[in-house]
N, CA, C and O of each residue as an XYZ file, in Angstrom:
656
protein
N       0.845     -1.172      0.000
C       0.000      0.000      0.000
C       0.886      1.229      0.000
O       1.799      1.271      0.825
N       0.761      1.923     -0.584
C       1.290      3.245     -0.946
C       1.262      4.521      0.098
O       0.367      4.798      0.896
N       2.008      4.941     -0.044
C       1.811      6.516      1.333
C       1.145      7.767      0.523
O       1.928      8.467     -0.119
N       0.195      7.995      0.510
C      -0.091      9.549     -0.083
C      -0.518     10.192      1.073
O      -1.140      9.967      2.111
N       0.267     11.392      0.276
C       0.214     12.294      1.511
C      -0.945     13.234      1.441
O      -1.143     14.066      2.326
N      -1.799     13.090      0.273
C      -2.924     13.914      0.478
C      -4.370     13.232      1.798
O      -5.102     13.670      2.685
N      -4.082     12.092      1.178
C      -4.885     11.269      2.568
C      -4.288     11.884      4.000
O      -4.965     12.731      4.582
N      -3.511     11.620      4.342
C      -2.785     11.666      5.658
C      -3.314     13.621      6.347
O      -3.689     13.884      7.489
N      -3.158     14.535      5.274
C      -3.541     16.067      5.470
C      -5.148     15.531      5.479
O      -5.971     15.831      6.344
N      -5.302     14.979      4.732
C      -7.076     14.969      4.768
C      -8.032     14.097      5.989
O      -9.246     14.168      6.182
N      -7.075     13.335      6.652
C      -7.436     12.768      7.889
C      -7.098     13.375      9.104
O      -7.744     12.982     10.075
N      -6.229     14.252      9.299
C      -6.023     15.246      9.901
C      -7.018     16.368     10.111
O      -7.278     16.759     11.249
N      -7.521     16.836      9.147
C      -8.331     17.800      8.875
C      -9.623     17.803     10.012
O      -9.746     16.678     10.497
N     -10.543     18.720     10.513
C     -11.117     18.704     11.546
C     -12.140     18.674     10.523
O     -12.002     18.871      9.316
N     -13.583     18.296     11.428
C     -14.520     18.061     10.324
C     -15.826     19.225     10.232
O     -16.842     19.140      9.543
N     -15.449     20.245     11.102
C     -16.229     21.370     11.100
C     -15.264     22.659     11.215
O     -14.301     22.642     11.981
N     -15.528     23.608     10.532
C     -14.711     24.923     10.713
C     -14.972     25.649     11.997
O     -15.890     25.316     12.747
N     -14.343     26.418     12.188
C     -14.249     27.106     13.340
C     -15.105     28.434     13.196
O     -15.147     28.916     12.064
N     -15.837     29.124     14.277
C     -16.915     30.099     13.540
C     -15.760     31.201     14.034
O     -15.072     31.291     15.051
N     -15.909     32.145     12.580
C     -14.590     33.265     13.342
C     -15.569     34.510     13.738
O     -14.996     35.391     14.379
N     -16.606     34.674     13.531
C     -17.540     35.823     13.597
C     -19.150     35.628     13.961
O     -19.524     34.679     13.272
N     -19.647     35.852     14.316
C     -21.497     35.691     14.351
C     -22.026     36.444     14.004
O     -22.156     37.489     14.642
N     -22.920     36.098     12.058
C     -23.293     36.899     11.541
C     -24.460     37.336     11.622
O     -24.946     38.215     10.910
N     -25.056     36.672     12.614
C     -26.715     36.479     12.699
C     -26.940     38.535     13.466
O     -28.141     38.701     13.249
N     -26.717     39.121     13.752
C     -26.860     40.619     14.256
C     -26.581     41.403     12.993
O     -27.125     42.504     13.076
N     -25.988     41.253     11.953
C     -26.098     42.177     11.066
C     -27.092     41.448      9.762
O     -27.215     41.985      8.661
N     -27.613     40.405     10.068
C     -29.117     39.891      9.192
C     -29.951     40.096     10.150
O     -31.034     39.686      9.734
N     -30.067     40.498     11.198
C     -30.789     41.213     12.061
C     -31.353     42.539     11.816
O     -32.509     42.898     11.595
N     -30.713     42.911     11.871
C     -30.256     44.716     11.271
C     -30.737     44.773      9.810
O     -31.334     45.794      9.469
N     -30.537     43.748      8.867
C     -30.494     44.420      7.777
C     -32.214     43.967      7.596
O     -32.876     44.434      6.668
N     -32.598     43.343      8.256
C     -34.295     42.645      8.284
C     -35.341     43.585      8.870
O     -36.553     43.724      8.707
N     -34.229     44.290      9.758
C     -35.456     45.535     10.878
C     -35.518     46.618      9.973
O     -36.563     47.263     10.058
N     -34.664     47.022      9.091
C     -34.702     48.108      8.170
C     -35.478     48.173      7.235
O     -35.961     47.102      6.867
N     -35.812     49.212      6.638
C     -36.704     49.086      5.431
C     -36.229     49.235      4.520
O     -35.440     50.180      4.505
N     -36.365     48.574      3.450
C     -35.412     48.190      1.884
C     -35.487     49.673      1.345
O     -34.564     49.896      0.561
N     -36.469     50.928      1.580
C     -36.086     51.783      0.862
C     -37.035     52.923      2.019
O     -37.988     52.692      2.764
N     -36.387     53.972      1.781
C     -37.238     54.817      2.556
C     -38.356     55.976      1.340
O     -38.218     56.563      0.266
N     -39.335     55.781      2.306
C     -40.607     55.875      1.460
C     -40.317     57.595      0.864
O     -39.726     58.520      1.421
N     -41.138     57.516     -0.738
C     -41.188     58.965     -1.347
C     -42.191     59.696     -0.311
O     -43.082     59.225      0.396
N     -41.597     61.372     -0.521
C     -42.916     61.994      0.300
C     -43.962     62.158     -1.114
O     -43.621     62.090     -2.294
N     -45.345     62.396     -0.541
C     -46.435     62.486     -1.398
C     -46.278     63.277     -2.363
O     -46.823     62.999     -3.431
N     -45.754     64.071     -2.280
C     -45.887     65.360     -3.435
C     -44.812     64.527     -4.826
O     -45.183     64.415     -5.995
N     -43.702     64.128     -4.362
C     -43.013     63.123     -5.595
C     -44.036     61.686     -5.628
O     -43.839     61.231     -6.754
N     -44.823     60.964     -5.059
C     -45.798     60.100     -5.944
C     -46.508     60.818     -7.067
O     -46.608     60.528     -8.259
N     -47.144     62.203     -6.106
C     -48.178     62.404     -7.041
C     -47.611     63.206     -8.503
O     -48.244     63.372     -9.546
N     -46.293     63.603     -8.200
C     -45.635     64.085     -9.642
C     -45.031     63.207    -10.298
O     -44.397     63.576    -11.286
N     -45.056     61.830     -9.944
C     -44.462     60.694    -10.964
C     -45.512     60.073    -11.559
O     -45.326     59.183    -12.389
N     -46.720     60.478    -11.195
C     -47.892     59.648    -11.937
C     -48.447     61.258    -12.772
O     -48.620     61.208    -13.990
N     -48.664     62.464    -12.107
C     -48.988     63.050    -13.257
C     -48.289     63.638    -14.636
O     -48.828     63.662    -15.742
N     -47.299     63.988    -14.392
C     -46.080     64.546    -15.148
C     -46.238     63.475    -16.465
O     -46.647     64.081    -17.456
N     -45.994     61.925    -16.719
C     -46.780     61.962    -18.042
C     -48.366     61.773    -18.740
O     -48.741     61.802    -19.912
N     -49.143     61.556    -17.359
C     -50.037     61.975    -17.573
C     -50.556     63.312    -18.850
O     -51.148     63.351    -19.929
N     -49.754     64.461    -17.691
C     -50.019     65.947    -18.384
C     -48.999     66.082    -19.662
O     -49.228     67.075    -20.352
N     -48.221     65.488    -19.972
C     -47.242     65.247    -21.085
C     -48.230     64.980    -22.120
O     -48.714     65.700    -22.993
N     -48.420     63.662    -21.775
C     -49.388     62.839    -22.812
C     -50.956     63.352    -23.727
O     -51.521     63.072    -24.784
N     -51.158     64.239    -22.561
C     -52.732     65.048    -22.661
C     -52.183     66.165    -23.379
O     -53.025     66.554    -24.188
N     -50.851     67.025    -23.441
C     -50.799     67.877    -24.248
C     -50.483     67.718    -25.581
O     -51.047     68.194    -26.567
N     -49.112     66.692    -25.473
C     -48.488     66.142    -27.115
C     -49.421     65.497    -27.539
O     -49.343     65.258    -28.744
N     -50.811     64.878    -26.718
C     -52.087     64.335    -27.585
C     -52.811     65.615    -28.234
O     -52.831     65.655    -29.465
N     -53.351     66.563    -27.584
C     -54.184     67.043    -28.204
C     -53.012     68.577    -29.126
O     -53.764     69.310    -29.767
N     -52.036     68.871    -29.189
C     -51.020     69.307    -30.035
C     -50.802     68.351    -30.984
O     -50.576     68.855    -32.084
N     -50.784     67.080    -30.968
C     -50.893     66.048    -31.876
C     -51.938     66.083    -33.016
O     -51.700     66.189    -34.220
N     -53.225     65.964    -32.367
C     -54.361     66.272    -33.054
C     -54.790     67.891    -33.835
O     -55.574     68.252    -34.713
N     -53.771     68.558    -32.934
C     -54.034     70.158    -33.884
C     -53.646     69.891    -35.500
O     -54.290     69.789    -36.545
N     -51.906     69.824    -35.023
C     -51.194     69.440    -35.740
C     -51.304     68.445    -37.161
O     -51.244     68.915    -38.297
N     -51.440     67.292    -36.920
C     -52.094     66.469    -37.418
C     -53.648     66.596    -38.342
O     -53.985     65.934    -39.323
N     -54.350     67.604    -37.681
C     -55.619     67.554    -38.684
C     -55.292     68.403    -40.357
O     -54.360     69.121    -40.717
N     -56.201     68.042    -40.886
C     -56.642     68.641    -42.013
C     -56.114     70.057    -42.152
O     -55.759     70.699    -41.164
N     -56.076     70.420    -43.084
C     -55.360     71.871    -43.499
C     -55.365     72.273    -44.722
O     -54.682     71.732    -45.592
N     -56.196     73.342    -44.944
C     -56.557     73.607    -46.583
C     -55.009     73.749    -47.671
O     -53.901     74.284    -47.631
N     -55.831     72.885    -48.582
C     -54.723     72.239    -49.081
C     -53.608     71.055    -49.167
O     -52.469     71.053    -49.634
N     -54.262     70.213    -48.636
C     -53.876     68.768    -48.362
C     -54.322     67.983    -49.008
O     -55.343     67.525    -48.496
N     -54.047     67.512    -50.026
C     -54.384     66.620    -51.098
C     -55.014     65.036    -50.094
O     -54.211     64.105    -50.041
N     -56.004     64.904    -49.581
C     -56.835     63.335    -49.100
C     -56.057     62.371    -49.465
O     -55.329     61.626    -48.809
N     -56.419     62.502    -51.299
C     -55.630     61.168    -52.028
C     -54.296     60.673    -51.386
O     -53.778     59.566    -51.242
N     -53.953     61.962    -51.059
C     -52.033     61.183    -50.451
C     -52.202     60.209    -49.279
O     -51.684     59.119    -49.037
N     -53.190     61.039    -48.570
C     -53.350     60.341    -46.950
C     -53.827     58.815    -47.173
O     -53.351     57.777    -46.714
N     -55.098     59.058    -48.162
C     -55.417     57.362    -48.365
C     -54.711     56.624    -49.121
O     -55.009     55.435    -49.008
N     -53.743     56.882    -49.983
C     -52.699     55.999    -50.999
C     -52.015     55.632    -49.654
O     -51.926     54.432    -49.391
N     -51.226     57.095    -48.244
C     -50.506     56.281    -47.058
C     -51.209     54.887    -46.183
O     -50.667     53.806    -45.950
N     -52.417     55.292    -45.860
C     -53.450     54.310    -45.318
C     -53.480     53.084    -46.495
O     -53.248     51.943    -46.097
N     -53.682     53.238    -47.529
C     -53.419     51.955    -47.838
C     -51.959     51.072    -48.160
O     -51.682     49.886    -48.341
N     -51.211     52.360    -48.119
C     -49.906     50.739    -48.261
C     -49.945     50.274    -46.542
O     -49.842     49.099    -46.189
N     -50.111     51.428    -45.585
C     -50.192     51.268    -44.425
C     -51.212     49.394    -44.193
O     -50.831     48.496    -43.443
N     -52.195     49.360    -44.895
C     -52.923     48.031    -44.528
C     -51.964     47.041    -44.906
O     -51.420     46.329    -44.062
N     -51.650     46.931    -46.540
C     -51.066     45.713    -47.152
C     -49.405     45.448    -46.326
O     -48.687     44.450    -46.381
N     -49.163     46.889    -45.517
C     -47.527     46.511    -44.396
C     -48.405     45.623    -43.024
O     -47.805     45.063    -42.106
N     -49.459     45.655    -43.124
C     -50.082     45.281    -42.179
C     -50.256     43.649    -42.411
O     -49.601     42.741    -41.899
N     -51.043     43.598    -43.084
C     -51.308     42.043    -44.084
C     -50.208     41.716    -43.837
O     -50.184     41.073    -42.788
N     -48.904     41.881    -44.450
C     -47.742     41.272    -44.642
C     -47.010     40.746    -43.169
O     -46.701     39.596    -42.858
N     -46.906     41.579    -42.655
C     -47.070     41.537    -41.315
C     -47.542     40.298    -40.435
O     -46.859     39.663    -39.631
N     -49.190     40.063    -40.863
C     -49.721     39.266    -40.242
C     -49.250     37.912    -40.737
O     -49.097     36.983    -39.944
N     -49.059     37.807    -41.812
C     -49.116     36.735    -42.928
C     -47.796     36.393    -42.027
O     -48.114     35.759    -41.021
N     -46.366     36.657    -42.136
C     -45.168     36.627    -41.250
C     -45.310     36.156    -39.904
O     -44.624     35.217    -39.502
N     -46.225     36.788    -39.110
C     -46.372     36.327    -38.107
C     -46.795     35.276    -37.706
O     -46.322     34.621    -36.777
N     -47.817     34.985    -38.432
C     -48.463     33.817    -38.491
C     -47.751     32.248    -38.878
O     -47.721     31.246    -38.164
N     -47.307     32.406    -40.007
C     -46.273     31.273    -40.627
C     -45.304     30.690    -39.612
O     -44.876     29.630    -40.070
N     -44.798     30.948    -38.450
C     -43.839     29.825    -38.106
C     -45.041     28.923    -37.207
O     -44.930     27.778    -36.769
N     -46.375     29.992    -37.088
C     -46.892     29.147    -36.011
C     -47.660     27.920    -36.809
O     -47.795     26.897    -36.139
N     -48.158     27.894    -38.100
C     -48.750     26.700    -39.020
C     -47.901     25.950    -38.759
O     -46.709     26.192    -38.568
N     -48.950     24.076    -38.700
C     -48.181     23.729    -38.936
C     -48.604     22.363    -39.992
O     -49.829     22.358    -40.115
N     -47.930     21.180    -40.806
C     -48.595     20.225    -41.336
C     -49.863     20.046    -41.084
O     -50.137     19.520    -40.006
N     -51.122     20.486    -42.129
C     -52.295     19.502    -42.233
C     -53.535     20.934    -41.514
O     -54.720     21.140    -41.777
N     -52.668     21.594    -40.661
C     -53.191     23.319    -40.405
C     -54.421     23.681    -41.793
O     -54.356     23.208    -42.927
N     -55.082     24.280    -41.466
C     -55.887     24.881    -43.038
C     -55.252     26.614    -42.321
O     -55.195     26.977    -41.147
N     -54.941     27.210    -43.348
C     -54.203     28.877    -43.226
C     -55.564     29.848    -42.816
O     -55.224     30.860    -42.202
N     -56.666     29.753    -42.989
C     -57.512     30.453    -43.470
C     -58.709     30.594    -41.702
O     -59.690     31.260    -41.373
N     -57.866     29.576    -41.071
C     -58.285     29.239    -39.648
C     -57.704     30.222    -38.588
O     -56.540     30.297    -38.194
N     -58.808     30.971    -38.212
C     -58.691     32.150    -37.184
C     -59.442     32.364    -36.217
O     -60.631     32.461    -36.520
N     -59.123     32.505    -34.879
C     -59.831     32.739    -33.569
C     -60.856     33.709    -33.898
O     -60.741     34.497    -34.836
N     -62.241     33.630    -32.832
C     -62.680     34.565    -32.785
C     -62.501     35.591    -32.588
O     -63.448     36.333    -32.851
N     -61.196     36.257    -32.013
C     -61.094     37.526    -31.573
C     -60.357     37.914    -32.693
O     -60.619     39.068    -33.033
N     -59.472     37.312    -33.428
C     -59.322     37.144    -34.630
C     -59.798     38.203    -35.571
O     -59.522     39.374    -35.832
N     -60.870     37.024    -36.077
C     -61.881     38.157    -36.854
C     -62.578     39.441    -36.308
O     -63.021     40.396    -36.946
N     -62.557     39.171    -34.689
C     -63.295     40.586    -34.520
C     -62.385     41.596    -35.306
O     -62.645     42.250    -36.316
N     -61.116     41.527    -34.466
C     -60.431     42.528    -34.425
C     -59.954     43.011    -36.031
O     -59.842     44.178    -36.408
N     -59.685     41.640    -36.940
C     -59.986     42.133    -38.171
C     -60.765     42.400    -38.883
O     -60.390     42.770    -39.995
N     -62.100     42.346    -38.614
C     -63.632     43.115    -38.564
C     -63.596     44.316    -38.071
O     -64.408     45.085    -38.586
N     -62.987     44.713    -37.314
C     -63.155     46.555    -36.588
C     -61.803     47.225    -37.365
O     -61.636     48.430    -37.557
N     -60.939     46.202    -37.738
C     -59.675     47.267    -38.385
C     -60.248     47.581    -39.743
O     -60.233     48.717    -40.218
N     -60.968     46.078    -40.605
C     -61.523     46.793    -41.680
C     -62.813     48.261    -42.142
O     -63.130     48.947    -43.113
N     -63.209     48.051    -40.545
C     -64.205     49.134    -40.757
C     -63.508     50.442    -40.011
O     -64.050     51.543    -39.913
N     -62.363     50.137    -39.570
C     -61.802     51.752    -39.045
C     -60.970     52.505    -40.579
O     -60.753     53.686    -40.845
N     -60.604     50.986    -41.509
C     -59.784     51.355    -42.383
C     -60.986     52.088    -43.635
O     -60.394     52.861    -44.388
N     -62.209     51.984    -43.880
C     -63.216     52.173    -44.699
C     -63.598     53.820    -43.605
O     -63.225     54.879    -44.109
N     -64.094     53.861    -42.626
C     -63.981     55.035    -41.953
C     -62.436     55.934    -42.724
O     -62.714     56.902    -43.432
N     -61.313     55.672    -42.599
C     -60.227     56.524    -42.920
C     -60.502     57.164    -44.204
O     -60.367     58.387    -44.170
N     -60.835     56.690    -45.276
C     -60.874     56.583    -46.099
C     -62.259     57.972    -45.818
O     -62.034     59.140    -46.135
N     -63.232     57.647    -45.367
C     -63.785     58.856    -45.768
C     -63.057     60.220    -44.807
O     -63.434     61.378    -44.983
N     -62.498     60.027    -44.282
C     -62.016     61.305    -43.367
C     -60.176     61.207    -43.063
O     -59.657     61.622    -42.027
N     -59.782     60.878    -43.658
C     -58.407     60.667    -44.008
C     -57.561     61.405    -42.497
O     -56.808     60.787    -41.745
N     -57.834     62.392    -42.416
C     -57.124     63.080    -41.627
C     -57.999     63.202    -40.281
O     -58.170     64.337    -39.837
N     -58.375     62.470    -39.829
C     -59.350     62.826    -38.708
C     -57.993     61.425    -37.535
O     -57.814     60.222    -37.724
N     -57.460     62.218    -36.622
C     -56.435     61.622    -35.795
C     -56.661     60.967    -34.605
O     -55.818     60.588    -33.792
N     -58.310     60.822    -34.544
C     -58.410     59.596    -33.674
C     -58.955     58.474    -34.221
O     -59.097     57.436    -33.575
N     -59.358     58.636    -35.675
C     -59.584     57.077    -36.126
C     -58.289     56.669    -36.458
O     -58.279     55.456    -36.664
N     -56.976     57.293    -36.620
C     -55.887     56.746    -37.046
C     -55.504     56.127    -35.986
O     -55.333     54.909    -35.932
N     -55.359     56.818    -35.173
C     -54.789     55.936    -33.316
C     -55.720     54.895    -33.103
O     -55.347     53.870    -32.534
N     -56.875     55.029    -33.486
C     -58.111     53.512    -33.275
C     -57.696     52.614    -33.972
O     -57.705     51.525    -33.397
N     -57.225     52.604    -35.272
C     -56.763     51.820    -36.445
C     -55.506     51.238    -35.964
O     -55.472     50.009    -36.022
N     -54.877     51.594    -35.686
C     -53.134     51.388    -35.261
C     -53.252     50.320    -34.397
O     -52.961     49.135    -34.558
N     -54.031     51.304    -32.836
C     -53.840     50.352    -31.773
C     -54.712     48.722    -32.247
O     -54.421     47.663    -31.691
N     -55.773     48.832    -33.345
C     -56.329     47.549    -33.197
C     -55.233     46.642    -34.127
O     -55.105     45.464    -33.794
N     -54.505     47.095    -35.179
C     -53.718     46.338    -35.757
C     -52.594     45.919    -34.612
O     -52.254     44.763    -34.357
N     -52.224     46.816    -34.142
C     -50.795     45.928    -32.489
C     -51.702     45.010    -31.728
O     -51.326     43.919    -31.300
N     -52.673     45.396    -31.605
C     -53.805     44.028    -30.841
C     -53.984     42.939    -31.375
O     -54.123     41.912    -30.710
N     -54.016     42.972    -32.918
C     -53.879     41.607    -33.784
C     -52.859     40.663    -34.128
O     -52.928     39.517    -34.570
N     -51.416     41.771    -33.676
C     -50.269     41.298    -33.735
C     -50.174     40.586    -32.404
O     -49.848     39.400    -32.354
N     -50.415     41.193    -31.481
C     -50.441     40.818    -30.134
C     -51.081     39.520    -29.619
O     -50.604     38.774    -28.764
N     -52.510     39.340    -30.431
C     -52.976     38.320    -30.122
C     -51.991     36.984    -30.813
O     -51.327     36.085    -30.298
N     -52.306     37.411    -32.315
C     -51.475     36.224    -32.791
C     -50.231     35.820    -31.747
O     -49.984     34.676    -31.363
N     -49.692     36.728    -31.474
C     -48.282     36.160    -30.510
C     -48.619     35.020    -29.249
O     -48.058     33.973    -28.925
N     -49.819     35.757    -28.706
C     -50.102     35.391    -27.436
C     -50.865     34.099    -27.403
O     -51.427     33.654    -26.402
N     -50.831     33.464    -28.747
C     -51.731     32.033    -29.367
C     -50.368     31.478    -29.735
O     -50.381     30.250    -29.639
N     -49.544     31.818    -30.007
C     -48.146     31.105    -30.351
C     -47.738     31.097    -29.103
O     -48.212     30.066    -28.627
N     -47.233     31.557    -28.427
C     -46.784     31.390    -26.934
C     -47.382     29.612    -26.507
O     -46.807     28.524    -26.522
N     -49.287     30.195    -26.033
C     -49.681     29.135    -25.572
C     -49.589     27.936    -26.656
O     -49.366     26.861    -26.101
N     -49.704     27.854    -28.037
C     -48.864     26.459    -28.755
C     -47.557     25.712    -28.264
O     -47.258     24.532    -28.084
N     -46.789     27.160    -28.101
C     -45.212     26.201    -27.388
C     -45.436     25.916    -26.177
O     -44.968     24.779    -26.124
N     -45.777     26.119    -25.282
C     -46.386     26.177    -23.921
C     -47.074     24.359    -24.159
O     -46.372     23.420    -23.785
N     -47.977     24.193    -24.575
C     -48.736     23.113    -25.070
C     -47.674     22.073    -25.534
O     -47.553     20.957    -25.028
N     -46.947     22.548    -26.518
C     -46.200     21.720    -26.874
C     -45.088     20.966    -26.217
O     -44.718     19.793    -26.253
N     -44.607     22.259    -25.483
C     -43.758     21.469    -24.012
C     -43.880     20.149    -23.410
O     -43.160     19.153    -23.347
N     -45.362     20.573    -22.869
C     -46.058     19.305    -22.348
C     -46.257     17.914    -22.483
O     -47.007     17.320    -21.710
């Protein structure tokens, strides 16, 4: 049998360390404290209004801005609104495709689905008669990110499913 000397240090060795400190008073301390000391009221209530009142002005300066103005050719606005749909379409069509899969029919869509592409087609037929009117454009927008959104949020729960 052989001599190693790492055995011999390792049988030596004590089998618990020695405590050099007791840390339990400063997890004491750091438990009685409060993780942050509280805002006074006047900074809550200016971190919730400040973009509030931001938002309410660059909205309705938005809408000045933004409206109609003699001499604005319509046609331009609705030629923008419509490539604006078919970037939309394309869009969806993209989004959609990794989630098909073998034996899928393409043409198969949730109900909220069609709502929501039921209210974009009639916000997009609304544009069209009032081209420049800047809250059917923000109505139009936000329902197309909602359609994107959903589709996502139906792919999610597929991989989710699929995990399983």
């Amino acid at each position: 049998m052989s001599h190693d000397p790492i055995e011999s240090l390792a049988r030596n060795l004590s089998d618990e360390l020695p405590i050099q400190r007791d840390l339990w008073p400063g997890i004491e301390r750091g438990l009685d404290r409060p993780r942050s000391e509280p805002k006074p009221t006047w900074q809550r209530v200016a971190g919730w209004l400040t973009p509030l009142l931001l938002g309410t002005l660059l909205g309705l300066g938005g809408g000045y801005w933004a409206g109609h103005k003699p001499g604005q050719d319509p046609q331009a606005m609705v030629a923008m609104l419509e490539v604006m749909a078919r970037q939309h379409e394309a869009r969806l069509v993209n989004a959609r495709q990794p989630f098909f899969q073998v034996g899928e029919q393409e043409g198969k869509s949730s109900e909220g689905e069609q709502t929501l592409k039921q209210a974009s087609q009639e916000l997009l037929q609304a544009l069209r008669q009032d081209p420049f009117n800047p809250a059917l454009l923000e109505l139009w927008l936000w329902v197309q990110q909602k359609e994107l959104d959903l589709i996502e949020q139906q792919q999610q729960q597929h991989r989710r499913l699929q995990q399983l």
